[in-house]
C-alpha positions in Angstrom: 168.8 -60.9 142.7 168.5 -61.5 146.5 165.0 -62.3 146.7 165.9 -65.1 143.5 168.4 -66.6 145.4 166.7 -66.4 149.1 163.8 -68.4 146.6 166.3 -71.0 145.6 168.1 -71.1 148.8 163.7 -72.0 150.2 163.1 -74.4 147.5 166.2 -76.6 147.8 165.6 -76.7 151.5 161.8 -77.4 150.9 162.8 -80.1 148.4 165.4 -81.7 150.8 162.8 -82.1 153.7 160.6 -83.8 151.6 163.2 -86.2 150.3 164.5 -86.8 153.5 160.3 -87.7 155.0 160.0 -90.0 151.7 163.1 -92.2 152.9 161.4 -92.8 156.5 159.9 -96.3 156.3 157.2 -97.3 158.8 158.2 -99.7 161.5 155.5 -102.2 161.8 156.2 -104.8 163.9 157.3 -105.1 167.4 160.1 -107.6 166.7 161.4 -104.9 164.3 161.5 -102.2 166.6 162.5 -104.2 169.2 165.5 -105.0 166.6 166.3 -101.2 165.7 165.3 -99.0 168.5 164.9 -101.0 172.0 167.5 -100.4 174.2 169.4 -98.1 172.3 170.0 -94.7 173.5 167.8 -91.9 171.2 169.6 -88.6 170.9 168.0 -85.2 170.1 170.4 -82.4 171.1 170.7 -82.4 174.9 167.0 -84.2 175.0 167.7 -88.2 174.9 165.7 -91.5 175.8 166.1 -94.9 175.7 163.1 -97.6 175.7 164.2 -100.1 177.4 163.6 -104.2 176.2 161.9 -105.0 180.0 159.2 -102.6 179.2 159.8 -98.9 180.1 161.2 -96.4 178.8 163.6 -93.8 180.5 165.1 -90.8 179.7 165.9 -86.9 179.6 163.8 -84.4 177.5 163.4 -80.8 177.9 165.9 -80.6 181.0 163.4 -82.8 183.2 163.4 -86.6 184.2 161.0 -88.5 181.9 159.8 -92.1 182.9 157.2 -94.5 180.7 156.1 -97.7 180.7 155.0 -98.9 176.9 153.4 -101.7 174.7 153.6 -102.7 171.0 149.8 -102.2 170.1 148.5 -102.1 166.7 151.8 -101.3 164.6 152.6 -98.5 167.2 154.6 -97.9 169.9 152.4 -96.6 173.1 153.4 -95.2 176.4 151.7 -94.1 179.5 154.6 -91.1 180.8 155.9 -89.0 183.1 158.0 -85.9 182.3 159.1 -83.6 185.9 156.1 -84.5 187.5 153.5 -84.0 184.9 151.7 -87.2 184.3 151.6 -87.2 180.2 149.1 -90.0 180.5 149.3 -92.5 177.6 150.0 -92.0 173.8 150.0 -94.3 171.2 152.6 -93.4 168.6 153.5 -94.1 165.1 157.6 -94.7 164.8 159.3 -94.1 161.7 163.0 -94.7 160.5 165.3 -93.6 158.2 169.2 -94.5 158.5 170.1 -93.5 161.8 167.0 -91.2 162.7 164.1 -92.2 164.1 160.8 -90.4 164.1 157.5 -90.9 166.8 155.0 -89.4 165.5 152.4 -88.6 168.8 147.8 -89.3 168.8 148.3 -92.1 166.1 150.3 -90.8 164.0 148.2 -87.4 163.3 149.9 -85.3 165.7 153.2 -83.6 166.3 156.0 -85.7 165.5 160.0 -85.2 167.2 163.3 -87.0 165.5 166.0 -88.5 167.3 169.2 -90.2 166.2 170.4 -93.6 167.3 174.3 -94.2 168.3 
């Protein structure tokens, strides 16, 4: 009976993740993101960041100072960053949103990807 419901209890959380990625939409253009995300302040538990409209991006992640300066290239958002002072070098990035979370999805949009929540 325990292993049934610890299956259930798996599948409903398996099935809400993926209903929750199909309700991300794509942001394509600059003047939406600009609209949705820029200079509002991105939560993610203690980790926050705010890209900024006059270009950079500023912020807090993993208990260390992170700085960036970004472009809108090619439908993604791209940043050359900071974080400490570790030189992240520059990383174009697929965004994604869904309500009030926003997803950046890092190396063109194949690589790890990190949610944050707007105000």
């Amino acid at each position: 009976m325990r292993i049934t419901t610890l299956c259930l209890a798996c599948v409903a959380t398996l099935a809400a993740t993926i209903l929750h990625a199909e309700n991300f939409k794509r942001i394509n253009s600059e003047a939406d993101f600009r609209a949705l995300v820029v200079d509002r302040k991105l939560t993610a538990g203690k980790d926050w960041m705010t890209v900024k409209s006059d270009g950079t991006t500023v912020g807090r992640i993993f208990e260390q100072k992170f700085n960036a300066a970004w472009v809108w290239q090619n439908r993604m958002y791209c940043r050359n960053a900071v974080m400490g002072k570790r030189q992240l070098g520059t990383d174009c990035q697929v965004v994604r949103i869904a309500g009030k979370s926003v997803e950046f999805i890092r190396e063109y949009g194949k690589g790890k990807s990190g949610v944050m929540q707007l105000p």
